[in-house]
N, C-alpha and C positions, 0 to 999 in steps of 0.2 A: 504494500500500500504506500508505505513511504516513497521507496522508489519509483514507484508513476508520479507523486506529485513532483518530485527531483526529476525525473525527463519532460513531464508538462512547464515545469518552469522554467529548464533550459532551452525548451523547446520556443517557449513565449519570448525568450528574450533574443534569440538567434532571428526571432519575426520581427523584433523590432517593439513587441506589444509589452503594458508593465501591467495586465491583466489578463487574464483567461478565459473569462466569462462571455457567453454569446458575441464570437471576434466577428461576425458577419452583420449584426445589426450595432455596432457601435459605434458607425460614423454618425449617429442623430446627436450623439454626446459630444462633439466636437471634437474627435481623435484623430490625427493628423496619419496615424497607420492605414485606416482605413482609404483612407483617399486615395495613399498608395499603393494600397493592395487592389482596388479596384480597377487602379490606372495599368499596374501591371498584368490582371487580367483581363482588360482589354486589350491590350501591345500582344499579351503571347497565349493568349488562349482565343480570345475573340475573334480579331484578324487574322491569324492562321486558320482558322477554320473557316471562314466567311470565303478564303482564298482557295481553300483546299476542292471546297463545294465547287465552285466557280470552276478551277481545272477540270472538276467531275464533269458537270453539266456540257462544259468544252469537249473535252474529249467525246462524249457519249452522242452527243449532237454530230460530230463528224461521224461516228462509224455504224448509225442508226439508217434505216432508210424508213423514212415519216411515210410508210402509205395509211389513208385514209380511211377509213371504219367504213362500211357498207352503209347506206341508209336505212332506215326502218322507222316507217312513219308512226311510231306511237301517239296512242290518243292524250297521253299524261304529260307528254313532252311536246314543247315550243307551242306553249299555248296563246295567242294573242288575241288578248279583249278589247284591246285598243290598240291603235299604230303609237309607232316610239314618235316621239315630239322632233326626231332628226330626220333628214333624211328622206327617203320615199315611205318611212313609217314601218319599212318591213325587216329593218337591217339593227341590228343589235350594235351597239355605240363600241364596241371593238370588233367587227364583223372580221373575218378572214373568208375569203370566198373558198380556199384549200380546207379548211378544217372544221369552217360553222355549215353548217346546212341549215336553210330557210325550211319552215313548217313543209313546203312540197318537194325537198330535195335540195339536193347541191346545185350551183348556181352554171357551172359548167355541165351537166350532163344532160 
């Protein structure tokens, strides 16, 4: 017992912190560690990841071939009560003519 609070509190002070208690919510108390520990989790866990994604998405995108889902006029899907306020009324405010289909089919076939 003694020796976990002897490695929690060398551990606390190799972080920088002069307490132990809940280290993740105690930048509301005005802790100057906190700031930084936040800062350093954004530099190398945040951004490496956001980065890492991005390469994925890249790479997958080149070695994918996008073909397109067959139609199937469902009665539950693309239902329109009223025309959109844009446009000719019948096109979805980010339409893709490759990927959206209008309630009678895709717009090329």
């Amino acid at each position: 017992m003694v020796a976990a609070a002897v490695l929690v509190s060398r551990a606390s002070r190799l972080l920088g912190r002069s307490h132990v208690g809940r280290p993740l919510s105690s930048g509301a108390h005005g802790e100057e560690g906190s700031a930084r520990m936040w800062k350093a989790l954004t530099y190398f866990v945040a951004l490496p990841g956001v980065g890492v994604s991005m390469l994925n998405v890249f790479l997958r995108s080149r070695h994918e071939e996008h073909d397109r889902q067959e139609f199937v006029a469902y009665p539950h899907l693309r239902i329109r009560t009223k025309p959109f306020p844009w446009g000719d009324g019948n096109h979805t405010l980010f339409h893709n003519p490759h990927t959206n289909p209008l309630p009678t089919g895709y717009e090329d076939e």
